[in-house]
Backbone bond lengths (Angstrom), bond angles and torsions (degrees), N, CA, C in turn:
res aa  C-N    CA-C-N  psi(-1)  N-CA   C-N-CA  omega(-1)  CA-C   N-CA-C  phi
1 X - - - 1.452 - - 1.521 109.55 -
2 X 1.600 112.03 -144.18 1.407 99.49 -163.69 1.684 94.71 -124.63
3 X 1.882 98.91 139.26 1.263 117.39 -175.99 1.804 119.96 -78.96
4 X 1.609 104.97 126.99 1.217 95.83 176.84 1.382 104.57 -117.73
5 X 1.536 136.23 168.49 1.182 149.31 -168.82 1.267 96.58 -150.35
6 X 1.887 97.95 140.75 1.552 108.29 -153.22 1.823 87.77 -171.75
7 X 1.541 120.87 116.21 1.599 146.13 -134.29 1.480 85.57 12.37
8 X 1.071 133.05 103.74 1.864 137.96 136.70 1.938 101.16 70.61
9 X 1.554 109.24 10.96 1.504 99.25 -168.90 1.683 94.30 -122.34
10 X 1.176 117.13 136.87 1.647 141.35 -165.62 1.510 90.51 -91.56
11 X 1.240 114.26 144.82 1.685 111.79 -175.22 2.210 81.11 -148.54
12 X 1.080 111.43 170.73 1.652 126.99 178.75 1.420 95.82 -133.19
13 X 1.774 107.98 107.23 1.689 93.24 160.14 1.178 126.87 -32.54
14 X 1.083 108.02 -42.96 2.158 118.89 -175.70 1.026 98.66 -20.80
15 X 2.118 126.77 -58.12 0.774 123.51 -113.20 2.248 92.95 -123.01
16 X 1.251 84.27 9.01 1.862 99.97 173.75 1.203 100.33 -71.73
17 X 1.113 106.05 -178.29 1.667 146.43 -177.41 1.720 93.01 -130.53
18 X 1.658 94.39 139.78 1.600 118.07 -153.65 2.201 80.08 -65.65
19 X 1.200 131.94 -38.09 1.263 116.07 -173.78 1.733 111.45 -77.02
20 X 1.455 111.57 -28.08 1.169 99.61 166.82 1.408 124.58 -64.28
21 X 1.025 119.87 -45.41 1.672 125.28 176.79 1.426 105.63 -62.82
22 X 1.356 136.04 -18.52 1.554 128.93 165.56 1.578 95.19 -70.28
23 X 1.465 122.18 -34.87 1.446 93.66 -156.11 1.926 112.40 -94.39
24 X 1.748 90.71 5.83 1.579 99.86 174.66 1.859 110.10 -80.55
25 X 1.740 93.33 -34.98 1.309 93.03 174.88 1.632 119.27 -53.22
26 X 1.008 100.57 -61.93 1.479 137.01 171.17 2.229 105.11 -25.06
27 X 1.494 80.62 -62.70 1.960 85.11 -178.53 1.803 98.61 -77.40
28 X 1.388 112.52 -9.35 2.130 113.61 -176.07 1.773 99.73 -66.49
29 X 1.914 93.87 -43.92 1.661 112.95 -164.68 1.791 91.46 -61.42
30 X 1.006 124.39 -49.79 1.384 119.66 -143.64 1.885 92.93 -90.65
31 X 1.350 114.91 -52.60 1.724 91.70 162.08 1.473 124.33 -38.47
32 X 1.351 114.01 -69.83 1.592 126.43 -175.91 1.603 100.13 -43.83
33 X 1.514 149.42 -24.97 0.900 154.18 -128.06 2.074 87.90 -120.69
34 X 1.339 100.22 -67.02 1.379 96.75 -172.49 1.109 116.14 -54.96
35 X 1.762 109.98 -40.47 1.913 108.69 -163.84 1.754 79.04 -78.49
36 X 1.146 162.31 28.16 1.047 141.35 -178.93 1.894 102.67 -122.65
37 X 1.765 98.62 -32.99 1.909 106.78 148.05 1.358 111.60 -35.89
38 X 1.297 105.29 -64.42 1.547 124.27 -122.96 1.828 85.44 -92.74
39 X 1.139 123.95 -19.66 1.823 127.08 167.61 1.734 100.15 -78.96
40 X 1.090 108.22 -52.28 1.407 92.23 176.27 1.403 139.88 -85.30
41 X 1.718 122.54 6.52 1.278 128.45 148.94 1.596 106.70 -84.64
42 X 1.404 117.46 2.76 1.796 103.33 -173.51 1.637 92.90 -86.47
43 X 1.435 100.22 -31.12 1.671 115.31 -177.16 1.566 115.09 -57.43
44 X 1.200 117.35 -66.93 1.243 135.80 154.64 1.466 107.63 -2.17
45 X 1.754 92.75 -98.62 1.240 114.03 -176.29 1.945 116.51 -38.56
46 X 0.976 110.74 -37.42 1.675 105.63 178.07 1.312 108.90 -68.86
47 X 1.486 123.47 -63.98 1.259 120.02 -179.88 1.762 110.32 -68.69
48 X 1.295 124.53 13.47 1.359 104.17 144.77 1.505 109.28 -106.77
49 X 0.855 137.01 -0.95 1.795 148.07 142.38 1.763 107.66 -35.16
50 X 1.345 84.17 -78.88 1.651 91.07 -166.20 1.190 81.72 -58.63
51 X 1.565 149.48 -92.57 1.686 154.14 -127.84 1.512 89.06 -39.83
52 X 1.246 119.46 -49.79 1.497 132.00 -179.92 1.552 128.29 -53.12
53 X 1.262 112.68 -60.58 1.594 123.89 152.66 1.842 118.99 -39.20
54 X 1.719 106.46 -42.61 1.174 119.78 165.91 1.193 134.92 -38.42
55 X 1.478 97.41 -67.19 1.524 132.45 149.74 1.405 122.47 -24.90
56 X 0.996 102.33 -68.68 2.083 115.52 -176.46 1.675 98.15 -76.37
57 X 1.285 120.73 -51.45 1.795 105.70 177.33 1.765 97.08 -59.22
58 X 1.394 144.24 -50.96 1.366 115.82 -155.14 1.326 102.66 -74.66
59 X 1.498 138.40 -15.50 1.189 142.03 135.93 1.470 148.66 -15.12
60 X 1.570 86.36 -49.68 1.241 105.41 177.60 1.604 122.37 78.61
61 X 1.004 98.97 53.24 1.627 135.43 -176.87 1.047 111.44 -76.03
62 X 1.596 149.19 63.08 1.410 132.69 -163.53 1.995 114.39 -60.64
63 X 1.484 88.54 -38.27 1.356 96.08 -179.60 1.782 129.96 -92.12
64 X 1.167 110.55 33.62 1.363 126.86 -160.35 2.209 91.16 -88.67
65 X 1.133 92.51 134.62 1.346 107.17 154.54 1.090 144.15 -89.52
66 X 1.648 135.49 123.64 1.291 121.34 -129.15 1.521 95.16 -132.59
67 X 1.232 124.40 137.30 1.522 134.22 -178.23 1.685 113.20 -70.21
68 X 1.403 98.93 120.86 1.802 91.82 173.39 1.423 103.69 -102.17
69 X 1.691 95.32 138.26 1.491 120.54 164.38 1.410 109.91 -87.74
């Protein structure tokens, strides 16, 4: 089955207990969960960048700083 590593030690689901393997699922959900946060504040954050850059050019902002993609 499939190998997990946990402080520097390799473990084989095979070799869990049906509650341990809920609680690997369980710590899979909560990684997949953050990097899936952590994509959508990167998202966020740009398009309130650009909305922002937007902002100051319809303004007429000569000196506005502008986000590179």
């Amino acid at each position: 089955m499939t190998k997990i590593t946990l402080d520097d030690k390799e473990y084989d689901t095979a070799d869990l207990t049906d509650e341990q393997n809920q609680t690997v699922n369980i710590l899979n959900v909560g990684t997949n969960s953050i990097a899936m946060l952590d994509h959508i504040t990167q998202c966020v954050k740009v398009v309130q960048q650009l909305k922002a850059n937007e902002l100051k050019k319809s303004l007429g902002d000569d000196n506005q700083e502008e986000l590179d993609l």
